[in-house]
C-alpha positions, -999 to +999 in steps of 0.1 A: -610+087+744-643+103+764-677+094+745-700+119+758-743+124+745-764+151+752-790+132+768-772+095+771-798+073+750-774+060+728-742+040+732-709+039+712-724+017+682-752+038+675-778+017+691-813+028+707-807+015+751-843+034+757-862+027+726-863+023+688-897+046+681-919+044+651-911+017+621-903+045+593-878+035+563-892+067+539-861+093+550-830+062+547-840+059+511-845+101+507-813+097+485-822+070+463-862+095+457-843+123+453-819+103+430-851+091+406-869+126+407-837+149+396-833+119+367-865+121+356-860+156+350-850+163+313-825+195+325-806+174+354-801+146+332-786+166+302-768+185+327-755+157+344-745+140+310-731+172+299-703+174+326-696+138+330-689+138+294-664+172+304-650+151+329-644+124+301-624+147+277-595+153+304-562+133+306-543+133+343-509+130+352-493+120+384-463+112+403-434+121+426-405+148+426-373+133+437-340+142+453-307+130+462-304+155+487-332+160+521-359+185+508-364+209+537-385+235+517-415+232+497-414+219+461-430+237+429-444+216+405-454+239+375-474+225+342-466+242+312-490+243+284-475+247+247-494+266+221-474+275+184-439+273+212-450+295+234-454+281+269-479+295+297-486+282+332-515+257+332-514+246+369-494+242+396-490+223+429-475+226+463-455+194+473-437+186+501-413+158+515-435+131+497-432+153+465-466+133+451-482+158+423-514+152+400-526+168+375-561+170+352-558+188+319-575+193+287-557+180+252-529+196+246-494+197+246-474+203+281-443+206+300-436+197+337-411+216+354-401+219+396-378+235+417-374+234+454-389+267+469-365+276+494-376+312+503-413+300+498-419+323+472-435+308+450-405+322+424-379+304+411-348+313+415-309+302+403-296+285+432-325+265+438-329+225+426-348+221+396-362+189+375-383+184+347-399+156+329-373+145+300-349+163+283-376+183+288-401+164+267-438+171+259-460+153+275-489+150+243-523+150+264-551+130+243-587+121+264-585+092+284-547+100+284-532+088+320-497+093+328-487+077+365-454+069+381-437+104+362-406+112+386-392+144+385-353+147+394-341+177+412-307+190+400-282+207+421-282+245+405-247+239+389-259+208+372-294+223+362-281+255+344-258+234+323-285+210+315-318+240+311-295+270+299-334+283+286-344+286+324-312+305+334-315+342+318-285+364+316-302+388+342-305+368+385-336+390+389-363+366+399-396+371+385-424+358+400-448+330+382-486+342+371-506+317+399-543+315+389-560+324+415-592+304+413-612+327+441-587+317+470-590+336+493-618+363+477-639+381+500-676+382+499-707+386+524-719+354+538-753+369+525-744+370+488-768+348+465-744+325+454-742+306+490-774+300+490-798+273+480-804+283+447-771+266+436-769+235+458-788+212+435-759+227+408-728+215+427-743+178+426-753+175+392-738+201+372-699+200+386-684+214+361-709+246+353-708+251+392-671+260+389-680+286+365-711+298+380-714+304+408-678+294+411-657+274+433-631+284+460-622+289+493-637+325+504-631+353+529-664+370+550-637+399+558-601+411+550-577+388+564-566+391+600-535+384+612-534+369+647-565+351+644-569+321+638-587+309+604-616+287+607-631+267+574-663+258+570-674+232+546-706+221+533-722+188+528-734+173+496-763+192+479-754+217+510-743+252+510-726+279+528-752+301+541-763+265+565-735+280+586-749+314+599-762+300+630-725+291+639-707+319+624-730+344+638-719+330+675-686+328+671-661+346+688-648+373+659-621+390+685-601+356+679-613+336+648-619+346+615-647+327+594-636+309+559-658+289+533-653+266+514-681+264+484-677+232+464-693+206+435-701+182+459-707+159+427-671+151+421-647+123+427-643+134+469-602+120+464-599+149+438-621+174+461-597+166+491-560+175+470-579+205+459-585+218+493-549+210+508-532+226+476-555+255+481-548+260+516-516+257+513-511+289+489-534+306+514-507+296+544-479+308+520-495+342+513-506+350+549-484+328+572-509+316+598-494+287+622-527+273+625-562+263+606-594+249+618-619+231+598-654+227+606-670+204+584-710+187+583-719+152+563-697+145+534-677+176+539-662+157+569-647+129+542-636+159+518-620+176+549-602+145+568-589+135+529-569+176+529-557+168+563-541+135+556-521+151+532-513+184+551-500+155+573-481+134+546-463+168+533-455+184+565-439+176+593-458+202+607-492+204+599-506+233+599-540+221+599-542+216+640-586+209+646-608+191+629-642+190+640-669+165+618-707+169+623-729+140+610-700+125+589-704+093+569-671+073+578-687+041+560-706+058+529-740+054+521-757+022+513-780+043+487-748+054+468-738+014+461-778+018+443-772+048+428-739+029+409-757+002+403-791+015+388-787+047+376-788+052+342-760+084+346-737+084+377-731+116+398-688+114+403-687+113+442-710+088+443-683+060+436-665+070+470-697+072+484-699+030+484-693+014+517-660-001+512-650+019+487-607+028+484-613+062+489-632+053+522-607+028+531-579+054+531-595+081+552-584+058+585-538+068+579-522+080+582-527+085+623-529+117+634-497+134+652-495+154+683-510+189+677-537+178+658-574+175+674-599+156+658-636+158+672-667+144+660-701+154+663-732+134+656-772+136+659-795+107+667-824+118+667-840+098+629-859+073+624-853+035+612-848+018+584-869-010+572-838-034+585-841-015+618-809+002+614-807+038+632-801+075+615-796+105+619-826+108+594-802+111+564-772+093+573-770+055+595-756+059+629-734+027+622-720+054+599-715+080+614-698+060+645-670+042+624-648+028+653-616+036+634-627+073+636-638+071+672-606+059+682-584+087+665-613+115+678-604+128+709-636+132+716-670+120+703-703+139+710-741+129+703-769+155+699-808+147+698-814+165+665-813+154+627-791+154+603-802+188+593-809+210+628-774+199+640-760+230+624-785+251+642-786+234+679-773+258+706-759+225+723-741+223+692-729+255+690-723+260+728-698+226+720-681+241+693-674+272+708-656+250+738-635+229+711-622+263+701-615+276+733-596+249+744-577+242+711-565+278+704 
């Protein structure tokens, strides 16, 4: 692996070989002030309390989808919800070979049915395997409800129609499944409102309202383009979309085509991560691209690296094939292991925001194949903590340079900026620009 820095003043554990500059600790505890402000505020705490106590009325559900034959296609997990006997799609997922699902719902009564995709149409069909939860049994969703370890056993079609003569009408004409669509794949104007600041502070302390307004999703900045390759963009915590013009505006539209992703950077970042691989994965379904870049900045990175572990664990061909961090924080945030601790009302993400935390841990496996490029991208140019620790003026160095993630980057690269004008150096958008080049 090459470690390369745009003017060589640091070396590979983030520390100062020239100088360590002015004693200032005020930016390495910005968090914890901007923590204690937005709590003193009446309207971000009864927001905040509002959607954690949301969060709190859900049950989940989770588990695997097995076989006794080798799944080659993908599997389609489908949760039914049951009102007065009749039943209407509540979610769904995309599994592959691992089959792992999960599930969040409100009270309620469901079914949980799957069948092995094999023409990947998202439509099931009568010579395809199916399972379902019991004989099928309701699964009776109460808050605080958790159901782990549910296995889901695909029948060969003879067996299945015997067993679920309801699934089997007397006409073979498929009919496709109602998807919600969630604003995957919508196209918008990088210029619209919604991407801007006026939301950011939303995402963090209001999740839940943020995925109503502005709303959540992966979006389009055009029609889709076949033959070009797809690149993501995602957003840091408290960030937004419209931090990426000075990139997008530079990049080379003839071959790439620019995605965002606009999240609630306030919840749980495991959840966040699942979300975004299910969601590109009925985007790779629909269109049928080969490959998908991701350009990620702070927490995003974490988000990001979390959907590309499991494109990895559900295909044996990923088709997520570069992922490029920029001021990442491998090891968390010392300020979020505070925040925990002393806040009176705790923001979601900010329990996977502890150093050492599991969610942390398991960002390092699994190891990345061949055909998958990981590169990250780092500033230095901050101040010190009071313990004389380095950043990047929002995020420690030590952080940012996790050796487990520099030994599975490809490449590392440093920048003298902050952990803000990184996303508008032309150093680091020259560097981009090459990553792309050479991994297209």
């Amino acid at each position: 692996m090459n470690l390369y820095y745009s003017d060589g003043s640091f070396n590979q554990h983030g520390q100062n070989t020239v100088s360590r500059g002015t004693l200032s600790y005020k930016r390495s505890f910005l968090f914890v002030t901007v923590m204690a402000v937005l709590l003193s505020n009446g309207c971000a705490v009864l927001g905040l309390r509002q959607d954690l106590s949301i969060l709190d009325q859900t049950a989940e559900v989770s588990g695997k989808v097995a076989a006794t034959h080798n799944l080659e296609s993908p599997i389609f997990v489908a949760l039914y919800q049951d009102k007065e006997g009749n039943q209407t799609l509540y979610a769904y997922q995309i599994a592959y070979s691992s089959g792992e699902f999960r599930f969040l719902m409100s009270p309620g009564t469901y079914y949980l049915f799957a069948f092995e995709d094999k023409n990947e149409d998202a439509t099931f069909q009568p010579d395809e395997w199916a399972g379902w939860y019991g004989d099928p049994s309701p699964l009776t969703a109460t808050v605080g409800d958790i159901y782990r370890n549910v296995t889901l056993t695909l029948r060969a079609p003879a067996g299945a129609r015997l067993e679920l003569p309801q699934r089997y009408p007397p006409s073979l004409t498929a009919v496709p499944m109602e998807l919600p669509d969630g604003r995957i794949g919508t196209v918008a104007p990088l210029s619209d409102p919604r991407f801007g600041p006026k939301y950011a502070s939303r995402g963090v302390w209001e999740p839940v309202k943020f995925i109503r307004e502005p709303g959540a999703g992966i979006f389009f900045l055009g029609p889709y383009e076949e033959g070009k390759i797809p690149i993501l963009f995602a957003h840091g915590s408290g960030g937004y979309p419209q931090q990426w013009v000075p990139i997008i505006e530079n990049l080379d539209r003839s071959r790439f085509q620019p995605w965002i992703l606009h999240y609630p950077s306030g919840l749980r970042l495991g959840m966040l991560g699942e979300f975004l691989e299910k969601y590109l994965v009925k985007l790779q379904m629909k269109y049928r691209f080969g490959r998908l870049f991701i350009v990620a900045h702070s927490m995003g990175g974490l988000i990001s690296r979390s959907a590309l572990n499991h494109n990895i664990e559900n295909r044996q061909v990923p088709f997520i094939t570069l992922l490029v961090t920029i001021s990442t924080p491998w090891q968390g945030h010392p300020t979020a292991a505070y925040g925990v601790d002393q806040s009176p009302l705790i923001v979601p993400s900010w329990y996977d925001m502890v150093p050492g935390s599991s969610f942390l841990e398991g960002l390092h496996s699994p190891p990345l194949p061949p055909g998958v490029t990981f590169a990250l991208l780092f500033g230095f140019r901050g101040e010190e903590t009071i313990s004389g620790a380095l950043s990047d003026g929002g995020v420690l160095l030590s952080s940012m340079l996790d050796n487990d993630m520099q030994r599975a980057a490809s490449k590392v690269y440093g920048f003298d900026e902050d952990h803000g004008t990184i996303l508008k150096s032309p150093a680091v958008i020259q560097e981009l620009n090459r990553i792309f080049d050479k991994a297209e």
